[in-house]
N, C-alpha and C positions, 0 to 999 in steps of 0.2 A: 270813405278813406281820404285821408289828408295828406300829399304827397308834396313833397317841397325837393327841388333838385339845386345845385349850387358849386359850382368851380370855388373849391375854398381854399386852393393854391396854396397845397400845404395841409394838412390835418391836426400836426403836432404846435406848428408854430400859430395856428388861429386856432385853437381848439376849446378854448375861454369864448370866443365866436360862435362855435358849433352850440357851445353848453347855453347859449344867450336865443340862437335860432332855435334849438330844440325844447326850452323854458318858452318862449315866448310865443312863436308860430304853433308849435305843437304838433308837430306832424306826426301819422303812422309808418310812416316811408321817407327816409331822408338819401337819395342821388345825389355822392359826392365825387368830384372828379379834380386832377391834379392834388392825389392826395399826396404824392408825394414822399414816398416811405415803403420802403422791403417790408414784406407780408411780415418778416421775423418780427421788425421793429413796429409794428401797429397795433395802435392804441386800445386793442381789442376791451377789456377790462372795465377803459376809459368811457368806451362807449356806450359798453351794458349797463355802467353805471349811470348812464341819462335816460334808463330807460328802453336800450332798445336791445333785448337782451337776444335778440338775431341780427345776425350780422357775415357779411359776406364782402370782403375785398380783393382784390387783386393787383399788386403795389410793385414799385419799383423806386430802386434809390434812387431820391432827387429828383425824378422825372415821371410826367404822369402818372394813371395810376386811377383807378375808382373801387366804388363801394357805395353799397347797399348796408342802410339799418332800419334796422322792423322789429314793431311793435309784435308784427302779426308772425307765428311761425316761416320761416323758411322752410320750402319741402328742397329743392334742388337750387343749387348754384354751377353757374357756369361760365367760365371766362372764354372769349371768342377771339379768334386773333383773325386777322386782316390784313391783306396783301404779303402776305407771307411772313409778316412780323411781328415776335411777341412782344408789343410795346405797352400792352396793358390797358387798352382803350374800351374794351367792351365786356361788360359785365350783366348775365342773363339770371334772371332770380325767379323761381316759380314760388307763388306765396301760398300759403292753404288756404283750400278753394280755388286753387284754376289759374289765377290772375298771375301774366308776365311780368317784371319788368325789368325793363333793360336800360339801365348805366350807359351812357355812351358821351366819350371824349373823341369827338373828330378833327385832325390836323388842325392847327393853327396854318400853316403852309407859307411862314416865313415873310419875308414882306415884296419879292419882283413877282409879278402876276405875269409870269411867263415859263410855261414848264420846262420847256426845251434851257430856260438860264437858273433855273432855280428848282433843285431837287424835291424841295420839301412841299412846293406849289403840286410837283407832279406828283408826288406820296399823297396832299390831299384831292387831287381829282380821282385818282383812283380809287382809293379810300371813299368816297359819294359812290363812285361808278359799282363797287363791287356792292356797298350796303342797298343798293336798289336792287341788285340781282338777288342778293340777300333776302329782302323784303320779301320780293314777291313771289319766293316760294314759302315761306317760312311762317306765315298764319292761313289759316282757314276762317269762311266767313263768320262763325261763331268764335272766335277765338277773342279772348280780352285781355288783351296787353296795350302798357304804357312805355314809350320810349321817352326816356327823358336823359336831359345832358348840356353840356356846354357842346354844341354842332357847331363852333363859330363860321356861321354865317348866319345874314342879317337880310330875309330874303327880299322885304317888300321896301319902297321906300321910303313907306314911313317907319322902318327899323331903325333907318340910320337919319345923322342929324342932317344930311347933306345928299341927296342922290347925286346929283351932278357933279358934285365933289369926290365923291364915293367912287363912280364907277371904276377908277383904274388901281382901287385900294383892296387888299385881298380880304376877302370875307364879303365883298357885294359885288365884286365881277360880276358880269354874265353869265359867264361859265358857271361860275359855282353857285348862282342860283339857280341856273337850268338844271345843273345836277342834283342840286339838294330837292327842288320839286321833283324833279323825277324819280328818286330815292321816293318821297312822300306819296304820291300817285301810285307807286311800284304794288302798293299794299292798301290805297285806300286811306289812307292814315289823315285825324282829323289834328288839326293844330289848336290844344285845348284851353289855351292862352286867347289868343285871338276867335275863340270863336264868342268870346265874353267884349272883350277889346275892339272895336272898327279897325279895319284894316286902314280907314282912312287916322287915327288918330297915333299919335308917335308916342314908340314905345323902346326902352333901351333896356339893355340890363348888365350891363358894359361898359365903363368910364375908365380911358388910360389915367396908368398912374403918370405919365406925364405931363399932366394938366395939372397948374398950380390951384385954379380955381373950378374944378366941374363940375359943380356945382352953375354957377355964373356961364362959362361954357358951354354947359350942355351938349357937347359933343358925344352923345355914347353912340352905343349899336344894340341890335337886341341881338345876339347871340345865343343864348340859352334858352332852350325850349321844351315841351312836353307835348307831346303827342299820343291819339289814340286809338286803337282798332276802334271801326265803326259799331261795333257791340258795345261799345261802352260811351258812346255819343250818348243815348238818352240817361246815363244819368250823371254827365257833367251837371256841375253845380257851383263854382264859382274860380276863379282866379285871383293871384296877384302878383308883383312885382316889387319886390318888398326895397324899393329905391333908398330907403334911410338908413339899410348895411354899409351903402359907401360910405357913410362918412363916421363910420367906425371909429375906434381907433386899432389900426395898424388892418386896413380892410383887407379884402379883396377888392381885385379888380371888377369882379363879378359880384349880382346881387341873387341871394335868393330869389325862386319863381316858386309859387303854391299855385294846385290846384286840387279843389276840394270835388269828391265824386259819389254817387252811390253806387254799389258794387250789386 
């Protein structure tokens, strides 16, 4: 199975994107997040018509929002809310044959890395804090599920262009890497990117659009990732990071991540 996840900031206004990733990548399973659009107004039609005549989202006007499309049946869909609020971050799909996966858009958390002055900092600690407590009840050792999503955060430091730069910038604090590993550990969960990739080699999949040039730059972060119950470590089988979406025309921020597996 070929799983491709992607922040595509919007579904309706890059969806000539979608039809380019979906041609070209060729995935079984496409993980979108910041789709951007009330369940009413989504592209349902749109999408079957590329092919992925299962589909499951869970959407809100203008703001976040995810979704799941599959080649392969859908048995169950399930939308998860967190820390008390339905902001439409967590999307759970059982496909036929067994296999999870789960959608997930976790805070951005604004830009003061300080809970106590910045609301949305403390929406995403807890948000990590509660998806760990999550985790580690939530599969058994034979269980095969893939979490996949924009988590922005960027854990290691060759994620981001700059550690030392980085540390007091949100998405590579300490804190929110401490939390997001501990989220990861809660459950075992292998990181199916990097386990192809050196941890020592930099990796992004993240470039502001406030960068005239980022190409030249090079300022990203890796943000988006795909993770695996240990059941389903022996049949990874390849990754990528498909860097050449940024310079799209009219991108995302965010680049497609593929990882190919045997089920």
């Amino acid at each position: 199975m070929r799983l491709v996840t992607w922040n595509i900031n919007s579904i309706r206004l890059r969806f000539d994107l979608l039809r380019q990733v979906a041609m070209v990548m060729a995935p079984d399973v496409i993980c979108l997040q910041e789709i951007k659009v009330d369940d009413p107004l989504f592209p349902l039609a749109d999408c079957q018509a590329l092919g992925y005549p299962h589909v499951a989202f869970h959407g809100m006007k203008g703001y976040n929002g995810v979704a799941v499309l599959s080649k392969r049946p859908i048995e169950v869909a399930e939308p998860l809310s967190r820390c008390g609020r339905d902001d439409r971050r967590h999307l759970m799909v059982r496909l036929e044959g067994g296999v999870q996966v789960h959608c997930l858009y976790i805070p951005a958390g604004g830009d003061i890395p300080d809970p106590e002055a910045n609301d949305k900092f403390a929406h995403k600690l807890d948000f990590l804090r509660e998806l760990a407590v999550w985790a580690a009840g939530a599969f058994t050792p034979g269980d095969r599920a893939i979490l996949a999503g924009d988590f922005n955060v960027a854990p290691l430091e060759s994620d981001v262009w700059s550690h030392k730069q980085m540390l007091k910038v949100i998405s590579h604090t300490p804190i929110e890497v401490e939390l997001l590993n501990d989220f990861q550990a809660s459950a075992g969960l292998v990181d199916a990117v990097r386990h192809f990739v050196p941890a020592s080699e930099r990796l992004y999949t993240w470039w502001s659009y406030r960068s005239n040039d980022w190409q030249r730059n090079d300022r990203g972060r890796r943000l988006d990732h795909v993770w695996v119950t240990p059941a389903l470590v022996p049949g990874l089988r390849s990754a990528l990071v498909a860097r050449e979406a940024r310079s799209w025309t009219q991108p995302s921020d965010h680049v497609p991540v593929m990882v190919d597996l045997d089920l």
